[in-house]
C-alpha positions in Angstrom: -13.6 71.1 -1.3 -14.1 73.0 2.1 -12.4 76.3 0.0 -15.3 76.5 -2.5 -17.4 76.3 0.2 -18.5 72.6 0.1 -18.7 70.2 2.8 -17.9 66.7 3.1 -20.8 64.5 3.9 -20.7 60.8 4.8 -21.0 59.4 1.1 -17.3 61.8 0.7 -15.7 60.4 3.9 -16.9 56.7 3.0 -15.3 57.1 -0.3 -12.4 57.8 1.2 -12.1 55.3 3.8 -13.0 52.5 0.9 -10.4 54.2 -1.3 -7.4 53.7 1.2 -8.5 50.5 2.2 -8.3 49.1 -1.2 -5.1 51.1 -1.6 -3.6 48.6 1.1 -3.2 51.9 3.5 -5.8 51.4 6.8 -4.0 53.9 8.8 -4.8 56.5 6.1 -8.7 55.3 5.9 -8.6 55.5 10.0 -7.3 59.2 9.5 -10.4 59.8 7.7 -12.7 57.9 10.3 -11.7 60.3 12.6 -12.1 63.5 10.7 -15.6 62.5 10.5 -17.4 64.4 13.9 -15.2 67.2 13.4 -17.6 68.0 9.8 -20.4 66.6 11.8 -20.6 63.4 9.9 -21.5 60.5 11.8 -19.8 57.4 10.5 -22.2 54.6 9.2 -22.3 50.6 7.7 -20.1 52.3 5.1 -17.9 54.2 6.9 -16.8 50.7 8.7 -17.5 48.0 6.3 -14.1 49.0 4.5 -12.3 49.0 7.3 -13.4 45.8 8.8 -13.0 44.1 5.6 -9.7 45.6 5.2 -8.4 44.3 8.4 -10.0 41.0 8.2 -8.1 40.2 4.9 -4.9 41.1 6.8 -6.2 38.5 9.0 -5.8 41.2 12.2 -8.8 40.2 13.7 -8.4 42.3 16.7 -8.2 45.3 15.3 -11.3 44.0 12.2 -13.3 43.2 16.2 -11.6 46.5 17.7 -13.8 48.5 14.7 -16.9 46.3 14.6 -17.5 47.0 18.5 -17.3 51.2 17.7 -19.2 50.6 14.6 -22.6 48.9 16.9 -21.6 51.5 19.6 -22.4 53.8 17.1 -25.7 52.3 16.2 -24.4 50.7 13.1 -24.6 47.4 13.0 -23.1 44.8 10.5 -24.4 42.6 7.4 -24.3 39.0 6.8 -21.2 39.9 4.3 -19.4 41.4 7.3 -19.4 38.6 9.3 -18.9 36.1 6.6 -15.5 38.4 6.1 -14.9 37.4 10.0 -15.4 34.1 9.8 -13.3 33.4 6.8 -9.9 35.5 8.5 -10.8 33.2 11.0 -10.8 29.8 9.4 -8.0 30.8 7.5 -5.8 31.9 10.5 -6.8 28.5 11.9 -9.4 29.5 14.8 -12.3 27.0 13.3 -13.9 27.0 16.4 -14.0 30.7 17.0 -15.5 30.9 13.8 -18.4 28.4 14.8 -19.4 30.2 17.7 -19.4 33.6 15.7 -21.7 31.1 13.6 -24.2 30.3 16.1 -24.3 33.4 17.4 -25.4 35.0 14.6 -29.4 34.9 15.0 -28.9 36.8 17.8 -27.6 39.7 16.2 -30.4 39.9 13.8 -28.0 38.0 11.1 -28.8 35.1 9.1 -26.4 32.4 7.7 -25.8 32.2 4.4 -24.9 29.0 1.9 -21.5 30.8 1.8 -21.3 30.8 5.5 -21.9 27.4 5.8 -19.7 26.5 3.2 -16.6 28.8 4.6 -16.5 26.6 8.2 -16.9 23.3 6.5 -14.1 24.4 4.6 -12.1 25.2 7.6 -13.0 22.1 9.1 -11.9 20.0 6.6 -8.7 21.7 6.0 -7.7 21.3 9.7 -8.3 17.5 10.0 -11.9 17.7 10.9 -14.3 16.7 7.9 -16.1 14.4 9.8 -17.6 17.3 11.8 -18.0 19.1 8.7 -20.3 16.3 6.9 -22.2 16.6 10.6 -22.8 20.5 9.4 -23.0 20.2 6.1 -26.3 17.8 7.4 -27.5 20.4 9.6 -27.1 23.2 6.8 -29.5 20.9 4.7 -32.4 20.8 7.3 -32.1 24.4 7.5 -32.9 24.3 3.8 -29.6 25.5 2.4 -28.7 24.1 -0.9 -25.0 22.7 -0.6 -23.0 23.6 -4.0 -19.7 22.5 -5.7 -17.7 24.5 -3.3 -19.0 23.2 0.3 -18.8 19.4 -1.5 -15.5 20.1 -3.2 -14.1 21.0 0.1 -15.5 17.8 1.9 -14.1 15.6 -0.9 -11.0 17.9 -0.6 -11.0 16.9 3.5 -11.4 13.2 3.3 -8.4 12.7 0.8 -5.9 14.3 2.9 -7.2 12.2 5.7 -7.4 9.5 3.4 -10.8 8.6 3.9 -11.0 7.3 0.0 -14.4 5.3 0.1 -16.0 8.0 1.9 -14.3 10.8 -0.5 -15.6 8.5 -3.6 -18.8 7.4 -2.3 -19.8 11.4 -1.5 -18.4 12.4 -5.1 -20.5 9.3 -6.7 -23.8 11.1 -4.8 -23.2 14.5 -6.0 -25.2 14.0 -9.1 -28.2 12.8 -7.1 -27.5 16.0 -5.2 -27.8 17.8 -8.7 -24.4 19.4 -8.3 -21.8 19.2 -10.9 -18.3 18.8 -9.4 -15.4 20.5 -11.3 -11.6 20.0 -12.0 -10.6 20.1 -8.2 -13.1 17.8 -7.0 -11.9 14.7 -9.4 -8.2 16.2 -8.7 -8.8 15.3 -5.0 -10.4 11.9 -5.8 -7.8 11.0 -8.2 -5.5 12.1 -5.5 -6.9 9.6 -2.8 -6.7 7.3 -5.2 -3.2 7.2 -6.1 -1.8 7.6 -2.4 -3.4 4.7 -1.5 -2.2 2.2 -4.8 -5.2 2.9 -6.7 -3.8 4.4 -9.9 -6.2 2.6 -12.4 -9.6 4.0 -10.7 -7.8 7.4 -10.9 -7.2 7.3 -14.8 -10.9 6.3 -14.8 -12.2 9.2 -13.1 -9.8 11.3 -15.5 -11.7 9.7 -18.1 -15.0 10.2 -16.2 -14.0 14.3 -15.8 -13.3 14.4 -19.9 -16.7 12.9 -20.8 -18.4 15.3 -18.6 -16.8 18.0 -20.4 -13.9 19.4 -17.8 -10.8 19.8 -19.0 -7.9 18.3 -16.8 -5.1 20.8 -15.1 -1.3 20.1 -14.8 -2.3 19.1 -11.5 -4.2 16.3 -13.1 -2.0 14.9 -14.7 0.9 15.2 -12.0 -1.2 13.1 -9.9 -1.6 10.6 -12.5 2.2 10.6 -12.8 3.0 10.4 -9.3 0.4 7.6 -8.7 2.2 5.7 -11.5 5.6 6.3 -10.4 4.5 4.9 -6.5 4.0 1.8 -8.0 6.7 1.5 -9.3 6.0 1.7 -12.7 8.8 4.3 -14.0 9.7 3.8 -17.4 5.6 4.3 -18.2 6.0 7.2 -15.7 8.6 9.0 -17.9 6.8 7.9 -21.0 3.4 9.8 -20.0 5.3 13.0 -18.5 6.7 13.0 -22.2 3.5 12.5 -23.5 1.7 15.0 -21.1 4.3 17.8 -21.1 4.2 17.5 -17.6 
């Protein structure tokens, strides 16, 4: 490019860096960061965003904060989808509350929270033993005036099985209507989950029923829950009969 007498400007260089980064190769997109002030290109949102993201689905959040600090050195500063990338590596590598205070801290870096945002800590929460604090949010997301969808209430319902919370996991699945949201295959399939672990196969096969009439079609996962319910109580011989019948 430089030999036919063209120079690289930022759009090139953020190509680049994005290219490499979705290639799996950050060392190659950090090359290329670099090579930036020596064309006298100044690295922008673009220039970083790849990078960060990159880093943050590797979960190396040292290294995602290591680039976000150069990239507000360098007057750049970062979207809502940016930190929503953050918080997510964190929830997932288990740092909930890190992710909360990155949360609250948001307004004062000129960010706003997002539905997603909300709904990526609640999520967190509930998948490290903590629902009840995520209900508590998922209350203060509604007097912000953030709409809750299938996602944020799927991952509550999701929470209070494993804790097996089951008349709080059925009463907040028996109010999402009200809420006007439509809950999918994984929300019954945590219901029907609760159900069974705690000896209550028959209200299971009714919500099965209950997910069919509304239209959903039920997963091998399901059914296995189904199966297993039936087989904890002892009831084997129909257990075989409906894996037969199922495929399962």
């Amino acid at each position: 490019m430089t030999r036919k007498g063209c120079s690289p400007n930022v759009v090139t260089f953020s190509i680049l860096i994005n290219h490499f980064c979705t290639m799996g190769s950050p060392k190659r997109a950090i090359f290329w960061l670099d090579q930036m002030p020596k064309y006298g290109c100044a690295p922008d949102v673009y220039s970083y965003n790849g990078l960060i993201l990159a880093f943050c689905r590797r979960r190396n959040i040292g290294r995602a904060m290591e680039y976000l600090s150069k990239m507000v050195s360098h007057g750049c500063y970062p979207d809502i989808y940016i930190y929503n990338s953050f918080i997510l590596a964190l929830c997932r590598d288990g740092k909930v509350e890190t992710s909360i205070e990155m949360v609250n801290q948001l307004s004062h870096k000129g960010c706003m929270p997002t539905t997603f945002t909300y709904s990526i800590v609640i999520d967190g929460l509930s998948k490290t033993g903590k629902t009840e604090r995520g209900l508590e949010l998922l209350v203060k997301m509604k007097e912000k005036g953030f709409k809750p969808g299938t996602v944020t209430y799927t991952a509550l319902v999701g929470g209070l099985s494993r804790e097996r919370k089951v008349d709080q996991a059925v009463d907040l699945f028996g109010d999402l209507e009200e809420f006007g949201v439509m809950p999918d295959v994984s929300t019954y399939n945590y219901v029907m989950s609760a159900l069974c672990n705690t000896g209550q196969t028959d209200q299971a096969i009714d919500f099965l029923h209950d997910m069919v009439c509304k239209g959903l079609k039920p997963n091998k996962s399901s059914y296995k829950i189904l199966i297993e319910g039936v087989e904890s109580e002892g009831l084997i011989k129909e257990a075989i009969e409906l894996r037969k019948k199922l495929g399962v």
